[in-house]
C-alpha positions as CSV (number, residue, x, y, z in Angstrom):
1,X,0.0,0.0,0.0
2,X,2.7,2.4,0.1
3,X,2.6,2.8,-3.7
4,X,-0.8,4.2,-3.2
5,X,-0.5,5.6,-0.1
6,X,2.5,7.6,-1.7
7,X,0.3,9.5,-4.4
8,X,-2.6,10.1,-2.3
9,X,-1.3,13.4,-0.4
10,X,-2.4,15.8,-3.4
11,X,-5.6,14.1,-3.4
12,X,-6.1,14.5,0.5
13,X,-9.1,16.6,0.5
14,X,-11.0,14.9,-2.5
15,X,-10.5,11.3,-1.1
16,X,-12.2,12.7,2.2
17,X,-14.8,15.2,0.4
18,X,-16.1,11.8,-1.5
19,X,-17.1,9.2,1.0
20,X,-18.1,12.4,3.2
21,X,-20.5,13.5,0.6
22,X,-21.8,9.6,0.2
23,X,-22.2,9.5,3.9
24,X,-24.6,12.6,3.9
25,X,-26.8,11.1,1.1
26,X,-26.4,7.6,3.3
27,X,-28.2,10.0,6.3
28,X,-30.8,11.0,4.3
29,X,-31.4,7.4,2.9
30,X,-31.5,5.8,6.4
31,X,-34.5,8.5,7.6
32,X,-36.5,8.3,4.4
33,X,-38.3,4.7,6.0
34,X,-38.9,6.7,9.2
35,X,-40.5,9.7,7.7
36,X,-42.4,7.0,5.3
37,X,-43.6,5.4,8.6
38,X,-44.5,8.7,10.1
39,X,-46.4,9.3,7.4
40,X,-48.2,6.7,7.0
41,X,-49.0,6.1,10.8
42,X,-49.6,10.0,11.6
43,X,-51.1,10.8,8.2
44,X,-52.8,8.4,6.1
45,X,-54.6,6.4,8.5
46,X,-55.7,9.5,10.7
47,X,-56.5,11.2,7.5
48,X,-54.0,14.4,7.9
49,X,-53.2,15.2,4.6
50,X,-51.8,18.7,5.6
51,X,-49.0,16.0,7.5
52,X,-48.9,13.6,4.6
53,X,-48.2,16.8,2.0
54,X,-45.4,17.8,4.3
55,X,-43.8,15.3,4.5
56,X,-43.7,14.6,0.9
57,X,-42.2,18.0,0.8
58,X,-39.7,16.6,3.3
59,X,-39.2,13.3,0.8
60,X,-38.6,15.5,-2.4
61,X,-36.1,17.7,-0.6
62,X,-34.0,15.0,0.6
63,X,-34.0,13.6,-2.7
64,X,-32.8,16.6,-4.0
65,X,-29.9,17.2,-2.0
66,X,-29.2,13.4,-1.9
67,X,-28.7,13.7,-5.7
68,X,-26.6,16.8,-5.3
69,X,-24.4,14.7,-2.5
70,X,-23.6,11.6,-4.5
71,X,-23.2,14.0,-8.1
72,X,-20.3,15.5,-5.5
73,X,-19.2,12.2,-4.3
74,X,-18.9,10.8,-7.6
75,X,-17.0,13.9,-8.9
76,X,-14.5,14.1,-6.1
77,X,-14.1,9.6,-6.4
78,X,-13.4,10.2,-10.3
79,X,-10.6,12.9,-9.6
80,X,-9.2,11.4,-6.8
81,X,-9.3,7.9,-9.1
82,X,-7.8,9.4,-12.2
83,X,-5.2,11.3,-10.2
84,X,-4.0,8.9,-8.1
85,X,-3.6,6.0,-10.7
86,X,-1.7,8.4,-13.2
87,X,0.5,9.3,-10.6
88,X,1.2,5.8,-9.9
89,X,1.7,4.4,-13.8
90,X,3.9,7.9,-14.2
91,X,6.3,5.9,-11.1
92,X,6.2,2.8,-12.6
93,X,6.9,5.1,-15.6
94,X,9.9,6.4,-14.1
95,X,11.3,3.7,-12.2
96,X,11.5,1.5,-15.8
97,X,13.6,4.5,-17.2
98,X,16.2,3.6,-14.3
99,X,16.6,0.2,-14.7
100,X,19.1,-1.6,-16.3
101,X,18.4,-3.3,-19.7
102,X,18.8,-6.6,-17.5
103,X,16.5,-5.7,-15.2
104,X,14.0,-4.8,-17.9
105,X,14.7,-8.4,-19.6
106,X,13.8,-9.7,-16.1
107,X,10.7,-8.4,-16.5
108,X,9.9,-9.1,-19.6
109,X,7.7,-6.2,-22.0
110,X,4.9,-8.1,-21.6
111,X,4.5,-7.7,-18.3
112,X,5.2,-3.7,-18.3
113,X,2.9,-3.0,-21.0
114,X,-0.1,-5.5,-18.9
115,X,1.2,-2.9,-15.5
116,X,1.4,0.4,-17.2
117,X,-2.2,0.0,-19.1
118,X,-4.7,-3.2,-17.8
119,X,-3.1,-2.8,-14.4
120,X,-3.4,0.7,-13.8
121,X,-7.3,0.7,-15.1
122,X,-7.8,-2.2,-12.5
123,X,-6.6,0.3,-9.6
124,X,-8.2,3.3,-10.5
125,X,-11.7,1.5,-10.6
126,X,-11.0,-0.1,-7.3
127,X,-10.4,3.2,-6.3
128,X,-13.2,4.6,-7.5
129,X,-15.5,2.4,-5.7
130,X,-13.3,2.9,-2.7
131,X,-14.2,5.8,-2.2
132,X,-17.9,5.9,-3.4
133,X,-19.1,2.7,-1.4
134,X,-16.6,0.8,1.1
135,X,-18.0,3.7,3.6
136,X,-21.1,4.3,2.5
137,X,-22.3,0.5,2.2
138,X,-21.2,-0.8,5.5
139,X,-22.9,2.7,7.1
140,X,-26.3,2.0,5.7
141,X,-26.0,-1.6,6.4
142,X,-24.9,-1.1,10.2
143,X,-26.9,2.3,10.4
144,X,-30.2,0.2,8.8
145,X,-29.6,-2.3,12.1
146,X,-29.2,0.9,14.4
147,X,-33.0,2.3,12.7
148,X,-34.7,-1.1,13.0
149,X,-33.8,-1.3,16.6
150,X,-35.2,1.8,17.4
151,X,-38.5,0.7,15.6
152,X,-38.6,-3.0,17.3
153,X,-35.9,-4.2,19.0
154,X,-36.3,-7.6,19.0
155,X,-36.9,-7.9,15.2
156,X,-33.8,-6.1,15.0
157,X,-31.3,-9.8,16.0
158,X,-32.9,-10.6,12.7
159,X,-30.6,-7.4,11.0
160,X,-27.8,-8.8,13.2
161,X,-27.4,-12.2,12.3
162,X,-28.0,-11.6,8.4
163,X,-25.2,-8.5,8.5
164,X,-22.8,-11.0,10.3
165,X,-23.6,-14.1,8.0
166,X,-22.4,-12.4,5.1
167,X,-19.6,-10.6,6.5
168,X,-18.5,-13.8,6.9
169,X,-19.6,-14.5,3.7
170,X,-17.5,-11.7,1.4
171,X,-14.5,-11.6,3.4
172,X,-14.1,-15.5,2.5
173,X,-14.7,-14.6,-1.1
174,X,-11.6,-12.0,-1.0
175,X,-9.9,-14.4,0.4
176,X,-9.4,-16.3,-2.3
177,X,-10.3,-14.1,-5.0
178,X,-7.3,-12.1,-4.3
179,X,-4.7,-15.1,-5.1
180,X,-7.4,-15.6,-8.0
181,X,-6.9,-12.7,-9.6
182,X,-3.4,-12.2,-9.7
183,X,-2.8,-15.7,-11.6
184,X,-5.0,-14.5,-14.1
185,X,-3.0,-11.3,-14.5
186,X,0.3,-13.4,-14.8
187,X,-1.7,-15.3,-17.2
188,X,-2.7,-12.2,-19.3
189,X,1.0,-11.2,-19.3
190,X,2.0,-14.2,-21.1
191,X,-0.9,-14.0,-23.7
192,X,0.3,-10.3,-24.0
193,X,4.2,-11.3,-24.6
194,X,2.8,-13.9,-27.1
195,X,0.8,-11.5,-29.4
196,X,3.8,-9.1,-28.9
197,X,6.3,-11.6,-30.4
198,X,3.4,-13.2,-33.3
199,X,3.1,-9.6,-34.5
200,X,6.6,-8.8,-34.2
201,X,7.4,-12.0,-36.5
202,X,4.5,-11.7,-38.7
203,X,6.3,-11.8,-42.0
204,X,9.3,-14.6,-41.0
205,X,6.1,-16.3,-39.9
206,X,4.0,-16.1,-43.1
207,X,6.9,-15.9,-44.9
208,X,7.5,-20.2,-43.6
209,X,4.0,-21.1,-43.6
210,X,3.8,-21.4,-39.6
211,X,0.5,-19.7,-38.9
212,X,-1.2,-22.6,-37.6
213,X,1.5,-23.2,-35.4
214,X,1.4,-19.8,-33.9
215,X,-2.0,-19.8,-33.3
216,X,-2.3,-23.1,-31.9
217,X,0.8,-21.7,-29.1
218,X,-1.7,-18.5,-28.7
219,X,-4.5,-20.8,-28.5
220,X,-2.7,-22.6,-25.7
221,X,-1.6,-19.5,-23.8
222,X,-5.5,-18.2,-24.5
223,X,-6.8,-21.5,-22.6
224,X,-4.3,-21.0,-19.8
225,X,-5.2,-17.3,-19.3
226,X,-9.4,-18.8,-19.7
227,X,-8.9,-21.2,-16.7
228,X,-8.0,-18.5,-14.5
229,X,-9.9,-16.0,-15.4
230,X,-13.2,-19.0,-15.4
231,X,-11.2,-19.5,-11.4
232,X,-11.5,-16.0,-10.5
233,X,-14.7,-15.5,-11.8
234,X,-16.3,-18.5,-9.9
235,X,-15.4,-16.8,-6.9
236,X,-17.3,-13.6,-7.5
237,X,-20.1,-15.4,-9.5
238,X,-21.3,-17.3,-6.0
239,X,-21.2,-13.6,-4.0
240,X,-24.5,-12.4,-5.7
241,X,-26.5,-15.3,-5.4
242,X,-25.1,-16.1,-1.5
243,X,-26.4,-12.3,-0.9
244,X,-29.4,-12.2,-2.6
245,X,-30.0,-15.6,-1.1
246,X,-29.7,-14.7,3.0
247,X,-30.9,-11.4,2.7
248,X,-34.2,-13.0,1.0
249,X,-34.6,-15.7,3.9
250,X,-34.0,-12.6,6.3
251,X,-36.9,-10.4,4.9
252,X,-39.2,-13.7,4.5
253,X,-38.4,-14.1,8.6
254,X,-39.3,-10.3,8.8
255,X,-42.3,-10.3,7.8
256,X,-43.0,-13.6,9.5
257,X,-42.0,-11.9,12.5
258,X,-43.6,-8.7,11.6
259,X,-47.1,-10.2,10.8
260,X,-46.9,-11.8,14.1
261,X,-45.8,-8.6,15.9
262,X,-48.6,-6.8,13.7
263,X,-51.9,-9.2,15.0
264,X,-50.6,-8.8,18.1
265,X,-51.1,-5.3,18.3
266,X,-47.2,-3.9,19.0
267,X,-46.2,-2.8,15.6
268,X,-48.7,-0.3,13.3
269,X,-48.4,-0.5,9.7
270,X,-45.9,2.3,9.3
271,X,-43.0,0.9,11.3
272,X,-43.8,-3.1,9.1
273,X,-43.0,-0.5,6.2
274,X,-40.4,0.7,7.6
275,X,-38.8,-2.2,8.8
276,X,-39.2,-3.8,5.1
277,X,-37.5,-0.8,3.7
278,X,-34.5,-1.0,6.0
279,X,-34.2,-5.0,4.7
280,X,-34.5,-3.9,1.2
281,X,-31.6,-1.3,2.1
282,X,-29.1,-3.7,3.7
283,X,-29.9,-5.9,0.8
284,X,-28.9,-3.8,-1.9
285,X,-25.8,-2.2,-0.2
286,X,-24.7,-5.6,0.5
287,X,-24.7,-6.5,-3.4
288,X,-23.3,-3.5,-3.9
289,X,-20.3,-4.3,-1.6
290,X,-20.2,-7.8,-2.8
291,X,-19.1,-6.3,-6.6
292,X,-16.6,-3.9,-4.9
293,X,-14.6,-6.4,-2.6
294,X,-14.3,-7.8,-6.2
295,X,-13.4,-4.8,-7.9
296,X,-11.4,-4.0,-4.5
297,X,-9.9,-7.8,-4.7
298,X,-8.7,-6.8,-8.7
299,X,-7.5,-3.6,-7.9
300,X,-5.1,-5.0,-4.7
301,X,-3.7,-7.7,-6.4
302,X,-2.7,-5.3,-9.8
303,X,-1.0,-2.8,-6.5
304,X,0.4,-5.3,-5.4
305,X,2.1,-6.4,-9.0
306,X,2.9,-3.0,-9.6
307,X,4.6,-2.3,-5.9
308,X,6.9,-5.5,-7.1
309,X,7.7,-3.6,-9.3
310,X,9.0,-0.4,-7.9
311,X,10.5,-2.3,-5.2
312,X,13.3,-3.7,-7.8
313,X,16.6,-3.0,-6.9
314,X,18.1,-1.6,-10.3
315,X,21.2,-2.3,-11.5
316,X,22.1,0.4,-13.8
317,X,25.2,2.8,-13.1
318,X,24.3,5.6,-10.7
319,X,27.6,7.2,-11.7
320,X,28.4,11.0,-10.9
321,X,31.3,12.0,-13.1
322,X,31.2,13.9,-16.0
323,X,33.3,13.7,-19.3
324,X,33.8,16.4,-22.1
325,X,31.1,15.2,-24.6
326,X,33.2,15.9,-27.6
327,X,36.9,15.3,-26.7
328,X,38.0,11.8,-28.2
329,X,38.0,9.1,-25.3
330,X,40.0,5.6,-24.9
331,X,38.0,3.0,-24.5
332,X,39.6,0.1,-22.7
333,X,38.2,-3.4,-21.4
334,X,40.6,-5.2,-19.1
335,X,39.2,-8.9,-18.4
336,X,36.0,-8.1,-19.5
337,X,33.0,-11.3,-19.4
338,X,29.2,-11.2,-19.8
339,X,26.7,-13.6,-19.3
340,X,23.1,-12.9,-20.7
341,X,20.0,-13.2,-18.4
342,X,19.0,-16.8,-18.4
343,X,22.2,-17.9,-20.1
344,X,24.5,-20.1,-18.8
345,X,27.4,-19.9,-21.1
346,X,29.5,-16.6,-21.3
347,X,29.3,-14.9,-24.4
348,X,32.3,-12.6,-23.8
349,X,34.9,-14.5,-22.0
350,X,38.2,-12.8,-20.8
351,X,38.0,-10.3,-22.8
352,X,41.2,-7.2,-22.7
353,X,41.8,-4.2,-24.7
354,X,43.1,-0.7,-24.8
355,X,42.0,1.4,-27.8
356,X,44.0,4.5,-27.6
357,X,41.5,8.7,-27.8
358,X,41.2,8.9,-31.6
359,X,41.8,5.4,-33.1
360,X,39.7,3.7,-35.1
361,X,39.7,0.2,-34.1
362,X,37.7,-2.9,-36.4
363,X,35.8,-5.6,-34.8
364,X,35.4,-8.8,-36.9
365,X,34.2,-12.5,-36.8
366,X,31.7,-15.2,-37.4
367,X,28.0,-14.4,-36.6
368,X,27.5,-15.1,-33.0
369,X,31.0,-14.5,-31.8
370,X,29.9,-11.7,-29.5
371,X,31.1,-8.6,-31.2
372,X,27.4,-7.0,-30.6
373,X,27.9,-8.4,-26.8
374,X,31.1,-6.5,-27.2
375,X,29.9,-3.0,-28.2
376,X,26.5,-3.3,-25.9
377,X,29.5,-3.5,-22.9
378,X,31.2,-0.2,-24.5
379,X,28.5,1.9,-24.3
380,X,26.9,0.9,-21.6
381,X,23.5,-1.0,-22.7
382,X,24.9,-4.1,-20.4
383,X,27.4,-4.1,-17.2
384,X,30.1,-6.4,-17.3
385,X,29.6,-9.8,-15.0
386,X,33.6,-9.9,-14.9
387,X,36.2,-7.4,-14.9
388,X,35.6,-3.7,-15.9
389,X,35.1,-1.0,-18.9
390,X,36.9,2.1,-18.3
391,X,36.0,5.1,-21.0
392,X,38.6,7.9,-20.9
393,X,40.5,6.0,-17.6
394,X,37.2,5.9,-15.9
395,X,35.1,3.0,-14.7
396,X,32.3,3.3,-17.0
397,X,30.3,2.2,-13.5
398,X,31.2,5.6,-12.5
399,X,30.3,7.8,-15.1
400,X,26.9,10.1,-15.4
401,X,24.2,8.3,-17.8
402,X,23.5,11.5,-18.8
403,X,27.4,12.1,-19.8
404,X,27.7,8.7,-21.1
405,X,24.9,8.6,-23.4
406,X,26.5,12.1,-25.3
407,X,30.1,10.8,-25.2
408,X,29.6,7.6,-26.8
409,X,27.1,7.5,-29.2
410,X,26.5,4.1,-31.3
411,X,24.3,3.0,-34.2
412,X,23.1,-0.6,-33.7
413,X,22.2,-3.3,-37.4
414,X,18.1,-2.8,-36.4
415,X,17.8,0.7,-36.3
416,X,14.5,1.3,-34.6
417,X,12.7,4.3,-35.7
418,X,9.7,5.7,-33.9
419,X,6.7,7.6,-35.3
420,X,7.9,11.1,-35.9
421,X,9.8,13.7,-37.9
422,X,12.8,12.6,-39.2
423,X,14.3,14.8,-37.0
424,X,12.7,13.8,-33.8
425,X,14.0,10.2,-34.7
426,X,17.3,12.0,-35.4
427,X,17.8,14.2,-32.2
428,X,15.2,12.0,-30.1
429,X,14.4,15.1,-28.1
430,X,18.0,16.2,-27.8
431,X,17.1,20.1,-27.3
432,X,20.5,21.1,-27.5
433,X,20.4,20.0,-30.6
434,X,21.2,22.8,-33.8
435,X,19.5,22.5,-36.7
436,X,23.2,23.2,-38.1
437,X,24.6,20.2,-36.4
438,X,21.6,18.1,-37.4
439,X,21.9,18.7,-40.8
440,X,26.1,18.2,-40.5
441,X,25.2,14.7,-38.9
442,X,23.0,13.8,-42.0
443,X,25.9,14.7,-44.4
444,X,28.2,13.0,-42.6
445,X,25.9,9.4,-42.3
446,X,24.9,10.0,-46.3
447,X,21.3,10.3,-45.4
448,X,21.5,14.1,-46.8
449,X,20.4,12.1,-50.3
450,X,16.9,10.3,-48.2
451,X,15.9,13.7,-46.8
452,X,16.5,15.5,-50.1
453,X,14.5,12.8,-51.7
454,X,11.0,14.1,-49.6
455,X,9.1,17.0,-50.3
456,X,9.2,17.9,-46.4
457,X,12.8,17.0,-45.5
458,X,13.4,16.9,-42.4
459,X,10.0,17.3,-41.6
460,X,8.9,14.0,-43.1
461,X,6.6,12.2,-41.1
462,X,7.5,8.7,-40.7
463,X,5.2,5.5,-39.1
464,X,6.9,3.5,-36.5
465,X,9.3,1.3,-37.5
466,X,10.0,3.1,-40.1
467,X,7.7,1.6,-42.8
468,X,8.6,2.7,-46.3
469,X,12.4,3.2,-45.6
470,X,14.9,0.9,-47.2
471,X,17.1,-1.0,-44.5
472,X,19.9,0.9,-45.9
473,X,17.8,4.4,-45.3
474,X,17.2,3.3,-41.7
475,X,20.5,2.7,-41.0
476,X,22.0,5.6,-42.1
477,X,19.5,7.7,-40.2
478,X,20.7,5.5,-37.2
479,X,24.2,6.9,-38.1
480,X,22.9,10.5,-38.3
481,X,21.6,9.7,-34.9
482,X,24.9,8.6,-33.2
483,X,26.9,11.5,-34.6
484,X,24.2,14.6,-34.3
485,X,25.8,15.7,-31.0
486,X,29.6,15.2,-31.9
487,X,30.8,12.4,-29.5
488,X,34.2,11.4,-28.6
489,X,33.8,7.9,-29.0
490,X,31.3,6.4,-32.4
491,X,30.2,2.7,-32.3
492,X,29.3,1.1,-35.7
493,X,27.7,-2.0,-34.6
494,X,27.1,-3.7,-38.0
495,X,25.6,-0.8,-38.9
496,X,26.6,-0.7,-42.4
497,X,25.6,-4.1,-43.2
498,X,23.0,-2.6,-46.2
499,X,24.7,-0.3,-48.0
500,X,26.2,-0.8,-51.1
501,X,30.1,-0.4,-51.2
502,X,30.1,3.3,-52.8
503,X,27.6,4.4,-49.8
504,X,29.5,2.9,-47.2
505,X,32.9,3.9,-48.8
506,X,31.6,7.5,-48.6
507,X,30.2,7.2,-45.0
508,X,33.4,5.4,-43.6
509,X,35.6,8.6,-45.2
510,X,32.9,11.0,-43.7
511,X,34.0,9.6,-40.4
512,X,37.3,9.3,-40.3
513,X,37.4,13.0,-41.5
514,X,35.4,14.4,-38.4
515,X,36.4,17.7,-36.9
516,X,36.8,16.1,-33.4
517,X,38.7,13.2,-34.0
518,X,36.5,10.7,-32.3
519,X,37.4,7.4,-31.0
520,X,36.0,5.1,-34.1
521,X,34.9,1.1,-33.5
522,X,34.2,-0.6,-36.6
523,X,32.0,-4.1,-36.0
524,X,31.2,-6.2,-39.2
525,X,31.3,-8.9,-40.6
526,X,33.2,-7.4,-43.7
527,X,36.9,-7.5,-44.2
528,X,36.6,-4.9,-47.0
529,X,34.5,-2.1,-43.8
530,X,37.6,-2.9,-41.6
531,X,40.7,-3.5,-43.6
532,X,41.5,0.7,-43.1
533,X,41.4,0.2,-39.3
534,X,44.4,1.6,-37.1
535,X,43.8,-1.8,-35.8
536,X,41.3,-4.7,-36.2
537,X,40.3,-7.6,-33.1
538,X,39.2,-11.1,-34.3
539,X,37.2,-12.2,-32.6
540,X,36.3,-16.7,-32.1
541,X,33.6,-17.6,-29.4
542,X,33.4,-15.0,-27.2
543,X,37.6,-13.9,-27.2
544,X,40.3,-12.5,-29.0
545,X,41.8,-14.6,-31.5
546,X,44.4,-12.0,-32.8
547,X,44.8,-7.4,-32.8
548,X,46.9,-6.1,-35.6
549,X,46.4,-4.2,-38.6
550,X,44.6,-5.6,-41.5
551,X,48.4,-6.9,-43.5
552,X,49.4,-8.1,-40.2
553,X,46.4,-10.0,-39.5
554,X,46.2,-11.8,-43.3
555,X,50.2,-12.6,-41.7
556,X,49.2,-14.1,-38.3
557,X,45.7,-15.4,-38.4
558,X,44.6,-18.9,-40.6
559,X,41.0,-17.9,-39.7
560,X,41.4,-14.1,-40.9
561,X,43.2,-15.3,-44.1
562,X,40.4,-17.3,-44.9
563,X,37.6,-15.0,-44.3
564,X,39.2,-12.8,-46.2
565,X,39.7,-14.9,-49.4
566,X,36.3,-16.4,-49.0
567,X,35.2,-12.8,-48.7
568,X,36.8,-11.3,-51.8
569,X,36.9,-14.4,-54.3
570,X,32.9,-14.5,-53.7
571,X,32.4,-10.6,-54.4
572,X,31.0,-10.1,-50.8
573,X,30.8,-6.5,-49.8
């Protein structure tokens, strides 16, 4: 509760105006059967109708501001509701931009995008209903029992014992319907992360005929999430019926009771009536709380989900110290290893090297060897299980994000690209930003030649993902991206891979010409992107097979020699 309790000060006075107002229309509610008796007793049967006509004065006027109460209520519930609940998913929010990208894995998107959406809806209705009728229902049902005593007193045990039955009753059901009902939440996370990935995959799925097979795992996860849903839902689906069900014995032992009471002479018409109406009330509020401890029940186990979440320790660098954005850095890895969540084997194993401010350094190898691993560990996306990454002398552990992510700026194969401006995906709200050094970073990536080619330029709006972009045009907007704000160390992580020679040619001479001589690492899979390296790493499972220059390596390396004859006899680029 201390999620919720945490977001609730700015709310203070609405959360308390709500049930307040509910309990004033709950006053009138609970007299109404008294004046009715009154009225009846007093009025109709003596034949008053100066008495019966005020009192149906007295009637309209409590209706009246009844109606005006639980409008109030109901307006100060909603705001409270909407409030608190967007101040909770705008935490979760936040505490996801602190994590790690292994702690996010650990998660899973799945489950954040079920918590930030489904999750948060479930809360704000449970508060909602909080504050509308956990007061207000228990008030009439206990102020109803209060009122029929004063009428009869000993028809009133009959109040008693119904009220405690079926508190016995509901807080059985949440019980169980609380464990309930977060299974089927974990349920609809996994159905979520299974749409996610089927319409991720959609064309490498059509594109091998496997469309029944992915529909028969969504049909599985479907059945799963089904089962507890059907669980949950026989919980609350017996509430109703157990209510309606007491409540109706209790009013058929009323007017048993009542009838008896009545021949004998101790109860007049007015207060039977009366009596009847305080059953009917108890009756009704008690359905009424029956549906909120199972709105109440949803709502506290999707707090409880999302407290799990912001009590995650993260493991992202909370570094302090700042580096000169611009000013070429070394970049140095000294028995570097990494093991990816879930993973057992290392994928970077012992890894050690020293590239020296303003050397441009090539990373090659088979597919899989863990150059991406490699360059993920450089900037940052992933912290090293084993030894340490030092950027400019300094563990990388230490640095600012905020100073990292402007002094080393990389361009991964997949460029994602979000809905937007070509310049929003370029500076991806980088204020600082000028459009002069925007438009220098598309002439140096060779993307000058995509904007030219739309009527809008920069201005073109693009869908997300980047739909009607060639891979090539996406990564060289990528490129644009890493070398907008002029960092001293650029990452190519296979970034080139679709671009034809003459393109990449260009782009790779672009770089190395650079007014601030940044730090350059080359990954590909391409002898001809690296050969002009100061220096090039080949890379075998994880390590370092050989570091020399490109001549050097055709000298020393079997496995380089080879690549590179394959490479160049085949006409790969």
């Amino acid at each position: 509760m201390k999620l919720l309790l945490r977001h609730v000060g700015k709310y203070k006075a609405a959360s308390i105006l709500s049930p307040v107002f509910k309990l004033l229309e709950a006053c009138f509610e609970l007299t109404v059967p008294l004046i009715v008796a009154a009225m009846i007793d007093q009025g109709i049967n003596k034949g008053d109708m100066g008495y019966v006509k005020s009192h149906i004065f007295i009637l309209v006027l409590f209706a009246v501001v009844g109606f005006i109460s639980a409008i109030t209520a109901q307006y100060f519930a909603a705001y409270s509701a909407c409030g608190i609940s967007s101040g909770i998913r705008k935490s979760m929010h936040d505490k996801l931009q602190t994590l790690s990208i292994s702690d996010f894995e650990k998660i899973g998107s799945s489950t954040t995008i079920t918590l930030l959406t489904s999750d948060v809806n479930q809360i704000q209705t449970g508060i909602n209903l909080f504050l509308r009728l956990l007061l207000r229902s228990p008030f009439i049902v206990i102020g109803a029992c209060i009122m029929a005593a004063t009428v009869k007193p000993s028809i009133a045990l009959i109040f008693a014992g119904c009220t405690a039955i079926l508190a016995v009753v509901i807080a059985l059901n949440m019980k169980f319907s609380i464990v309930s009902h977060k299974e089927s939440r974990e349920g609809l996370d996994s159905l979520v992360k299974k749409t996610s990935n089927g319409i991720a995959g959609a064309r490498v799925i059509r594109g091998f005929n496997k469309t029944g097979n992915d529909y028969s795992k969504f049909e599985a996860k479907s059945r799963v999430l089904n089962s507890s849903q059907i669980k949950a839902a026989d919980f609350a689906s017996w509430l109703n019926p157990v209510t309606y069900a007491v409540v109706n014995l209790a009013i058929c032992l009323l007017i048993y009771r009542g009838a008896i009471h009545f021949n004998a002479g101790t109860l007049t018409d007015g207060q039977v009536v009366a009596l009847y109406n305080y059953m009917s009330q108890i009756l009704i509020e008690l359905v009424k709380l029956a549906n909120l401890i199972v709105s109440v029940s949803r709502a506290y186990a999707c707090l409880k989900r999302a407290e799990s979440l912001m009590e995650i320790k993260s493991t992202a660098n909370s570094g302090t110290v700042v580096l000169d954005p611009s000013a070429p850095l070394s970049v140095t890895l000294k028995n570097v290893s990494f093991t990816y969540q879930g993973n057992q084997e290392e994928s970077v194993k012992d890894f050690s090297i020293d590239i020296r401010p303003g050397e441009t350094v090539g990373i090659i190898g088979s597919t899989g060897c863990g150059k991406s691993t490699v360059a993920a560990l450089m900037s940052g996306i992933y912290n090293c299980t084993d030894g340490e990454v030092l950027i400019g002398g300094i563990n990388i552990k230490d640095i600012a994000l905020s100073s990292l992510s402007t002094s080393v700026g990389i361009s991964l194969q997949k460029t994602r690209l979000f809905k937007g401006t070509l310049k929003d995906n370029i500076t991806l709200g980088r204020e600082s930003l000028s459009d002069e050094a925007v438009n220098e970073a598309c002439s140096d990536s060779c993307s000058d030649d995509v904007i030219n080619s739309k009527k809008e330029g920069l201005a073109y709006m693009i869908s997300d993902g980047g739909a009607g972009l060639s891979g090539g045009q996406r990564q060289r907007i990528g490129i644009a991206r890493a070398l907008a704000g002029k960092p001293g160390v650029i990452i190519l992580d296979d970034s080139t891979s679709a671009l034809d020679w003459g393109t990449e040619k260009r782009l790779l001479g672009n770089i190395s010409n650079l007014s601030n001589k940044p730090t350059v690492i080359l990954i590909s899979q391409k002898v001809r992107t690296c050969m002009n390296c100061d220096r090039i790493i080949l890379m075998d499972d994880g390590r370092i097979e050989a570091v020399a220059p490109h001549e050097e390596l055709l000298k020393i390396s079997e496995n380089y020699r080879y690549m590179n004859s394959l490479q160049m006899q085949g006409g790969a680029v």
